[in-house]
N, C-alpha and C positions, 0 to 999 in steps of 0.2 A: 452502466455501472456509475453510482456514484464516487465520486472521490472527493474527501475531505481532511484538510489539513488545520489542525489547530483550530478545530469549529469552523472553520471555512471551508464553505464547498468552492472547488477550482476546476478550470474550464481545463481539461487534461484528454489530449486525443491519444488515445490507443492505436500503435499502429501492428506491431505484427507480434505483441507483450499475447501469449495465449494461456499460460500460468498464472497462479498467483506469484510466484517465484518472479515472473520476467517481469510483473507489475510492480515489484516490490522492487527490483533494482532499477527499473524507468525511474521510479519516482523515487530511490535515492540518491541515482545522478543526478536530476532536475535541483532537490536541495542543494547538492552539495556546491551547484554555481552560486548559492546564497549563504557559502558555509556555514549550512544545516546538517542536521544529523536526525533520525527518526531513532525516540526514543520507545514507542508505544506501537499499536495497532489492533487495531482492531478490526472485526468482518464482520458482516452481518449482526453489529449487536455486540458482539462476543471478543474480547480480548484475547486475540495469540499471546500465547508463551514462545520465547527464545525456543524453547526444548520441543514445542508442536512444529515447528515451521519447518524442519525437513520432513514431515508428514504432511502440513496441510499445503505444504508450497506447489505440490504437483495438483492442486485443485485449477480446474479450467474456469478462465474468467468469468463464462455463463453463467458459472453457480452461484456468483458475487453477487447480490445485489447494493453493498456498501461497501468501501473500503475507509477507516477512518486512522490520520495518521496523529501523533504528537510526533511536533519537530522542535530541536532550540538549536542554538549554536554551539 
C-alpha cells in the first residue's frame, strides 16, 4: 500500500493495522507526535466522507491500493 501525506509518499511499516480503521488511527497517532491532525483522505482515487468511514473503515488493507492524507496543525 501506498501511503501519502500532503503529496508526499512516506516510508510507513504496517505492522498488525488490518483495517482501514486501524491504518487510519496508526497514522493519526504518527501526526499527532508532529501536532498534526488529518483533515482529508482519500483511497484509491476517491475522497472519504466523515459520514462513509464507519462503512468503509472495516475495509481490509489488501483492497487499498492508495491511501492519501491532508494533514496541518
Amino acid at each position: 500500500m501506498n501511503i501519502i501525506i500532503n503529496d508526499e509518499k512516506i516510508d510507513f511499516t504496517l505492522e498488525q493495522e488490518k483495517t482501514l480503521s486501524d491504518v487510519l488511527n496508526s497514522i493519526e497517532e504518527w501526526l499527532k507526535q508532529s501536532q498534526m491532525t488529518i483533515t482529508r483522505v482519500k483511497m484509491n482515487g476517491t475522497y472519504i466522507q466523515p459520514s462513509d468511514l464507519i462503512q468503509e473503515g472495516n475495509r481490509e488493507i489488501n483492497a487499498i491500493e492508495t491511501l492519501e492524507f491532508s494533514a496541518r496543525p
